[in-house]
C-alpha positions in Angstrom: -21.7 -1.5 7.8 -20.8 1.7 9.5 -18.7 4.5 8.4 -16.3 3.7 11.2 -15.9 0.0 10.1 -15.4 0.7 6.5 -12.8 3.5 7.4 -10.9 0.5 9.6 -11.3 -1.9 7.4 -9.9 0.3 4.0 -7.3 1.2 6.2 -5.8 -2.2 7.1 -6.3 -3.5 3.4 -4.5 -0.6 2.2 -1.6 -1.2 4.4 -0.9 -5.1 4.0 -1.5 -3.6 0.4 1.3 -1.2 0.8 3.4 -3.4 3.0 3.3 -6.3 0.3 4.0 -4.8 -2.2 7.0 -2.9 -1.0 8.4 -6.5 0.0 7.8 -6.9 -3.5 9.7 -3.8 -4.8 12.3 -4.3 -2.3 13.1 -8.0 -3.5 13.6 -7.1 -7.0 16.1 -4.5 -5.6 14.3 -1.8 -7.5 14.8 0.9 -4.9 18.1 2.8 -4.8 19.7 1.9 -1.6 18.7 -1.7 0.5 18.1 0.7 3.6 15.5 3.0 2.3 13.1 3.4 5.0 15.0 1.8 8.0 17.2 4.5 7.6 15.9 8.5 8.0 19.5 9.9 6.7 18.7 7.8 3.3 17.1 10.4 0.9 14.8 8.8 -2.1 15.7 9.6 -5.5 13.3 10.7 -8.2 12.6 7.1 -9.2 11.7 5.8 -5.1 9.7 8.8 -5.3 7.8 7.1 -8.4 7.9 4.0 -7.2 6.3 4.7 -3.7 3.6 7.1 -5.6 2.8 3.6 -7.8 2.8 1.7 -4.4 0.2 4.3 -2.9 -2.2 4.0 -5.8 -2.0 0.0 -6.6 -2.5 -0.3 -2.3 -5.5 2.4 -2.4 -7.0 0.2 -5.7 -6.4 -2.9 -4.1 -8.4 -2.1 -0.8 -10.9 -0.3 -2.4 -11.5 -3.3 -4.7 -11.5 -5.6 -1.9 -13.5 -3.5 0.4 -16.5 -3.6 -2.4 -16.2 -7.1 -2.6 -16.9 -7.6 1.1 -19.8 -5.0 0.7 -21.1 -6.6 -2.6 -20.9 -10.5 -1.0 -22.2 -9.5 2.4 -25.0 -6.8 1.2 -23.7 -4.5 4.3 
């Protein structure tokens, strides 16, 4: 597999990593305002701050994981 292809492809893992598990934070109601994100006058407080910083890392492990898997199954 190119360099190109594995870039893509951790790219788009990490964001339907991201993007789920936002849905996820955002169901429990565990950021401080419903409109965080939709809204650019909405500031974050210290604990959205945490929360997306969690979301980043859990989303970069999650593609990274699944990206070795593919390269692991497929011998690229």
């Amino acid at each position: 597999m190119s360099r190109f292809t594995t870039f893509i492809l951790f790219n788009i893992f990490a964001y339907f990593a991201y993007w789920a598990i936002d849905r996820l934070f955002t169901l429990f109601g565990w950021y401080s305002n419903p409109k965080l994100g939709e809204d650019l006058m909405v500031m974050p407080t210290n604990s959205d701050i945490w929360l997306i910083v969690i979301n980043v890392i859990f989303s970069t492990t999650i593609a990274y994981y699944l990206l070795h898997k593919i390269k692991e199954t497929y011998r690229l």
